[in-house]
Structure formats: structure tokens, C-alpha cells
PDB file as gemmi writes it, atoms N, CA and C in Angstrom:
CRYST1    1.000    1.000    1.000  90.00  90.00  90.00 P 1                      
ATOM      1  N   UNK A   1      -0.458   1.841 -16.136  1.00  0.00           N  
ATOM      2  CA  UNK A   1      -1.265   0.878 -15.441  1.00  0.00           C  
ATOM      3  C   UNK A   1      -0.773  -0.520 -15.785  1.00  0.00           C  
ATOM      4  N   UNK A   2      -0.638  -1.433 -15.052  1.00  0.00           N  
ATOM      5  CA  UNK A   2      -0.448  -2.274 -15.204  1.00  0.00           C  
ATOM      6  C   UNK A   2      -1.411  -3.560 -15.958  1.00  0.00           C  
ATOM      7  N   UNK A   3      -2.412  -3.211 -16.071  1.00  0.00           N  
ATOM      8  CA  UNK A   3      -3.592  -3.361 -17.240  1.00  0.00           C  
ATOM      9  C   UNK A   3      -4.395  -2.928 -16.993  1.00  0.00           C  
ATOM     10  N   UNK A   4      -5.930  -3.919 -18.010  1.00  0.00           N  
ATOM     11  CA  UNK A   4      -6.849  -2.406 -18.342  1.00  0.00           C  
ATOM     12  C   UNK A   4      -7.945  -3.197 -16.934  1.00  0.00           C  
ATOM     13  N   UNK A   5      -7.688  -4.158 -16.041  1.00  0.00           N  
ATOM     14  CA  UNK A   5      -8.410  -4.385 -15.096  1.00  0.00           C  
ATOM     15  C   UNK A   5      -7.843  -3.791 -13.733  1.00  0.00           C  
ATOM     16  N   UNK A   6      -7.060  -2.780 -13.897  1.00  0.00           N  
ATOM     17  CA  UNK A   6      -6.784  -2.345 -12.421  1.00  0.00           C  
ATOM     18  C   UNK A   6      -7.400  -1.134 -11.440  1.00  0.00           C  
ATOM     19  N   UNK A   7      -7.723  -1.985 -10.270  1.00  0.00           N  
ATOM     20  CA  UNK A   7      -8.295  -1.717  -9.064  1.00  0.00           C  
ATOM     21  C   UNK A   7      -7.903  -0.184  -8.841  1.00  0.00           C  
ATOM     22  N   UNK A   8      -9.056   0.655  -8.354  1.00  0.00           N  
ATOM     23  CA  UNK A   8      -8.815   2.128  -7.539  1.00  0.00           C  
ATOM     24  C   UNK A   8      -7.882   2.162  -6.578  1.00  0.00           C  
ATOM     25  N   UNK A   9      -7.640   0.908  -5.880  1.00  0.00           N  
ATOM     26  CA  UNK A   9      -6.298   0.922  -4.744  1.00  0.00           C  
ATOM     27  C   UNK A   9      -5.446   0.877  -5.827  1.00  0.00           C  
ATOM     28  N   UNK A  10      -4.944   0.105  -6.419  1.00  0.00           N  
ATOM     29  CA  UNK A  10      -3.876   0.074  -6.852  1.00  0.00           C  
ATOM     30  C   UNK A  10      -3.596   1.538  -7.611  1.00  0.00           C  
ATOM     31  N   UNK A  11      -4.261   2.013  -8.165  1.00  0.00           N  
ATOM     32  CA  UNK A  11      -4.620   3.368  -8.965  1.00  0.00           C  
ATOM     33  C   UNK A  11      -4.018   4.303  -7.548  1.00  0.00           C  
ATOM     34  N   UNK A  12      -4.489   4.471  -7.157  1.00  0.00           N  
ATOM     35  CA  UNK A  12      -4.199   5.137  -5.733  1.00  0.00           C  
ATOM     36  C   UNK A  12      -2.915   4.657  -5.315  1.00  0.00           C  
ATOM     37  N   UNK A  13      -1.824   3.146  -5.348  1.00  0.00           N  
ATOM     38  CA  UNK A  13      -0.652   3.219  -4.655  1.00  0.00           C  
ATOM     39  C   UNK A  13       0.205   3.325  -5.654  1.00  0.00           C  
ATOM     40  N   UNK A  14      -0.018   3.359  -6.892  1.00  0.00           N  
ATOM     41  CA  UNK A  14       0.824   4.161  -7.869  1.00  0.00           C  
ATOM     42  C   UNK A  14       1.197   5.335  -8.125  1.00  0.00           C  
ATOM     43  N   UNK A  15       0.363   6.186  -7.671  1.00  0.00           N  
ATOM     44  CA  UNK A  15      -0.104   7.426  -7.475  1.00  0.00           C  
ATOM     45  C   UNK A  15       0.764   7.927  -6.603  1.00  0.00           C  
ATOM     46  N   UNK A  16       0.658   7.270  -5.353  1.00  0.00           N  
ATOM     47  CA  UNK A  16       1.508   7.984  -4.226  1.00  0.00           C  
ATOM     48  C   UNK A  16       2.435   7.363  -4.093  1.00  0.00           C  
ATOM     49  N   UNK A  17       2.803   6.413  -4.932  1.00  0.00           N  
ATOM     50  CA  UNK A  17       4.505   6.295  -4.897  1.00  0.00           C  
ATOM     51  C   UNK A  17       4.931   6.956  -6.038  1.00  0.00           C  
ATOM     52  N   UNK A  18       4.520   7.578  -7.117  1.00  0.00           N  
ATOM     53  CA  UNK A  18       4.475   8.381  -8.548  1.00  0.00           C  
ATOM     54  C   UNK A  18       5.396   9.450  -7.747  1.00  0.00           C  
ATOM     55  N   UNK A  19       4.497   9.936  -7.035  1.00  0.00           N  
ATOM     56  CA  UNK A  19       5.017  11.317  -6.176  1.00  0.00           C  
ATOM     57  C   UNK A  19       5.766  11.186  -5.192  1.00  0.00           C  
ATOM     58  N   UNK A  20       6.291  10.140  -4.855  1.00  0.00           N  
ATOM     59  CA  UNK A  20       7.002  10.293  -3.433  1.00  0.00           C  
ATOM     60  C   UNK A  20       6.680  10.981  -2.328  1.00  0.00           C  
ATOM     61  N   UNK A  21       5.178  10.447  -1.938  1.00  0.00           N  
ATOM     62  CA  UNK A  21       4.197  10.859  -0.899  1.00  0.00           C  
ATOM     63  C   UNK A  21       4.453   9.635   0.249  1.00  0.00           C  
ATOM     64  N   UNK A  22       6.017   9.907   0.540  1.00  0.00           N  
ATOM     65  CA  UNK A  22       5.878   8.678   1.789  1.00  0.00           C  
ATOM     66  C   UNK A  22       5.313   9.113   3.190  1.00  0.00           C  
ATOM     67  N   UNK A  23       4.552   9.912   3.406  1.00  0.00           N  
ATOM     68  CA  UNK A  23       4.097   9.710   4.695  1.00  0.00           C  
ATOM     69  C   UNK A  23       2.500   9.802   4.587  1.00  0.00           C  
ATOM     70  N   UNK A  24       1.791   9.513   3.347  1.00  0.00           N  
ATOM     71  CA  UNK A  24       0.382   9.004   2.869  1.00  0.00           C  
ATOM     72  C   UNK A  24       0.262   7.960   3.740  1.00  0.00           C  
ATOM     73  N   UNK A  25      -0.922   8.033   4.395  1.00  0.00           N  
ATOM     74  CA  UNK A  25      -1.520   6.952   4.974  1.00  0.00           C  
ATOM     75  C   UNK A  25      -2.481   6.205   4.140  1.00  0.00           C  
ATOM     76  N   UNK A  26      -3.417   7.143   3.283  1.00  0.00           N  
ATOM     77  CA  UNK A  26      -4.212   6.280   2.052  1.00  0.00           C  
ATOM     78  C   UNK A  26      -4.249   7.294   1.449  1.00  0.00           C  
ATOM     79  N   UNK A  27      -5.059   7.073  -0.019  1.00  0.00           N  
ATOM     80  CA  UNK A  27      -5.393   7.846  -0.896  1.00  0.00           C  
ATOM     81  C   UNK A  27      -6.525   6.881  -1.316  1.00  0.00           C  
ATOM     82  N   UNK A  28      -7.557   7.899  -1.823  1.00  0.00           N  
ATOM     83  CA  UNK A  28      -9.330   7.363  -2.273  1.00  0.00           C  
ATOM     84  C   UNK A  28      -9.004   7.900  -3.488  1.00  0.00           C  
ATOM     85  N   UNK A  29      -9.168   6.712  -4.384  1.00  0.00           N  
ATOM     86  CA  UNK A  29      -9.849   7.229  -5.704  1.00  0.00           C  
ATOM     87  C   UNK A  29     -11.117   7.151  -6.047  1.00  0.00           C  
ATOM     88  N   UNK A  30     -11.794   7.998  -6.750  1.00  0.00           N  
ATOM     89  CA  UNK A  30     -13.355   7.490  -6.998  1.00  0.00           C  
ATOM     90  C   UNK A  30     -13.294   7.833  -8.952  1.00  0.00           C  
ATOM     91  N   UNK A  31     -14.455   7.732  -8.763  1.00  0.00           N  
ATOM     92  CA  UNK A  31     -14.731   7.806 -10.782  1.00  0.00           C  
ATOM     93  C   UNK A  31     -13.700   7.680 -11.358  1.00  0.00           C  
ATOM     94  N   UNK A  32     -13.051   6.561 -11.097  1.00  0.00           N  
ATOM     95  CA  UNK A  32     -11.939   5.992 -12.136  1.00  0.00           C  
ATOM     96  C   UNK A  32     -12.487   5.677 -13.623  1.00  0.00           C  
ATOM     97  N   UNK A  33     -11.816   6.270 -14.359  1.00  0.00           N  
ATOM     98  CA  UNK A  33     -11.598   5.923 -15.947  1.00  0.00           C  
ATOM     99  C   UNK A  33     -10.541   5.442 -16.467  1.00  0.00           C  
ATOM    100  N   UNK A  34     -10.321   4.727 -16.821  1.00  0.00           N  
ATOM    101  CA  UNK A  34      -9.147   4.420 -17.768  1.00  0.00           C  
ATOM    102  C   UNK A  34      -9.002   4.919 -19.082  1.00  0.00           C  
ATOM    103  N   UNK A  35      -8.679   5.916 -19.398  1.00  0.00           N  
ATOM    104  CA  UNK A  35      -8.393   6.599 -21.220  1.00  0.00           C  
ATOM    105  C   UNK A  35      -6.259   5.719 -22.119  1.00  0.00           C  
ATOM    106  N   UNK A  36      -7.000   5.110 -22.732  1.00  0.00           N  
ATOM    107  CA  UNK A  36      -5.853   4.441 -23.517  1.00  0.00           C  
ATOM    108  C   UNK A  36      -5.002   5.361 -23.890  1.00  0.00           C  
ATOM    109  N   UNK A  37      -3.629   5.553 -23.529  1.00  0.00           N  
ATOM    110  CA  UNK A  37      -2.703   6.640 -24.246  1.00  0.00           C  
ATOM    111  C   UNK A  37      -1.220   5.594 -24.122  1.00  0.00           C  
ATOM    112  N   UNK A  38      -0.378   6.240 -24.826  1.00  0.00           N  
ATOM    113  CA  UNK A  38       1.138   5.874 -25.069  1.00  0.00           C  
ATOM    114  C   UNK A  38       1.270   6.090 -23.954  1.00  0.00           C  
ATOM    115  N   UNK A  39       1.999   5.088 -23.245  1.00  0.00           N  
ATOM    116  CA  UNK A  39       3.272   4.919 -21.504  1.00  0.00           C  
ATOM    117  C   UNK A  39       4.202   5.722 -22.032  1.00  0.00           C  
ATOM    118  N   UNK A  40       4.068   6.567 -21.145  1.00  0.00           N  
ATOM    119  CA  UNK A  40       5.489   7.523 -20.827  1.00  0.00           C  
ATOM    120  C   UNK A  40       6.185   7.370 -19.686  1.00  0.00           C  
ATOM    121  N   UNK A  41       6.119   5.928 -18.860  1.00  0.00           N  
ATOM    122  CA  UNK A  41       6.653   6.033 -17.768  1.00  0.00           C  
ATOM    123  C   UNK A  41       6.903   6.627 -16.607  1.00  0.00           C  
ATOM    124  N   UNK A  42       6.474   5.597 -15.656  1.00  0.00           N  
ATOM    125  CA  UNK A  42       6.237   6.264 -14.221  1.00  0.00           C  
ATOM    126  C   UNK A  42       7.282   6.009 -12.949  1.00  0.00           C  
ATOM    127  N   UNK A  43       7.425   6.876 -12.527  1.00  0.00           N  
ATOM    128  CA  UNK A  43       8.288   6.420 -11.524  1.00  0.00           C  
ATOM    129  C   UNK A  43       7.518   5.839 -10.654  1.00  0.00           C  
ATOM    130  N   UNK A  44       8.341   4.229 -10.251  1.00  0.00           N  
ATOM    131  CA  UNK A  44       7.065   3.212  -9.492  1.00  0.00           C  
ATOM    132  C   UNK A  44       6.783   2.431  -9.870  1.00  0.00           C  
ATOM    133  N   UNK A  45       5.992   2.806 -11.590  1.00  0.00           N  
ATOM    134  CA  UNK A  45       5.222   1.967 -11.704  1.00  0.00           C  
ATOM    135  C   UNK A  45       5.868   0.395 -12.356  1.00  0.00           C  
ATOM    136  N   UNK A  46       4.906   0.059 -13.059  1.00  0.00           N  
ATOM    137  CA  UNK A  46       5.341  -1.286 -13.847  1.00  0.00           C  
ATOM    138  C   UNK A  46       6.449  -1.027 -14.600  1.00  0.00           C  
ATOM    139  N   UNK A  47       6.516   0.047 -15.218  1.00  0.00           N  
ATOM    140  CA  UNK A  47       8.201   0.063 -16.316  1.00  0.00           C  
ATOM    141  C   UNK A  47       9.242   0.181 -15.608  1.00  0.00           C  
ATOM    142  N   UNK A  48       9.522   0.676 -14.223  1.00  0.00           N  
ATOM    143  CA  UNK A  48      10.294   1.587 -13.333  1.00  0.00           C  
ATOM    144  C   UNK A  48      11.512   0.318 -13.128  1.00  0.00           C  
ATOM    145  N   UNK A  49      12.498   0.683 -13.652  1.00  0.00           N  
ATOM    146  CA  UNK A  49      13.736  -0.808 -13.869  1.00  0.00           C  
ATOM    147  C   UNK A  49      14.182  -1.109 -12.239  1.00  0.00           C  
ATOM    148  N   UNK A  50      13.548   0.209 -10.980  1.00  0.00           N  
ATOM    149  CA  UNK A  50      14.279  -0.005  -9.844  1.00  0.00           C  
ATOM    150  C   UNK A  50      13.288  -0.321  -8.751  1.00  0.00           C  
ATOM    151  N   UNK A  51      11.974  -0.854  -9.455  1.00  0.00           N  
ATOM    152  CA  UNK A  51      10.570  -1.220  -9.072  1.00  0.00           C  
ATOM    153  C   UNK A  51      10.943  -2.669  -8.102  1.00  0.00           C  
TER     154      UNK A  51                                                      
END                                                                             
């Protein structure tokens, strides 16, 4: 995550670029939690060097 204030959309377009879900039109997240753990890196996300 890109910090500890981020939005269910954004949660959701990390998600489906995580997976290489390019023909997603949306994705709904609901009961978002955030649980603190070690980054193991995402493809996509904030660490991704080709982001």
C-alpha cells in the first residue's frame, strides 16, 4: 500500500493491476482493513521499478 490512508479504489486498482486483469472494468472493495506486515512486493504497485 502505498500508505496507511489508502482509499478502497485505490485498494481495488492495485489489485487488478497485481493480477493482470486488463479487461476489469471495476472492482468493489468493501470491509477494508489494513493489517501491518513486511512488503514483499507487488507487481504494480509502489515498489514495482517498471511502475
Amino acid at each position: 500500500m502505498p500508505g496507511p490512508d489508502v482509499s478502497a479504489d485505490e485498494v481495488g486498482r492495485l489489485f487488478v493491476t497485481s493480477l493482470d486483469l486488463l479487461m476489469t472494468e471495476s472492482a468493489v472493495v468493501s470491509n477494508l482493513r489494513i493489517i501491518e506486515e513486511a512488503h514483499k512486493g507487488t507487481r504494480g504497485g509502489p515498489s514495482d521499478p517498471q511502475r
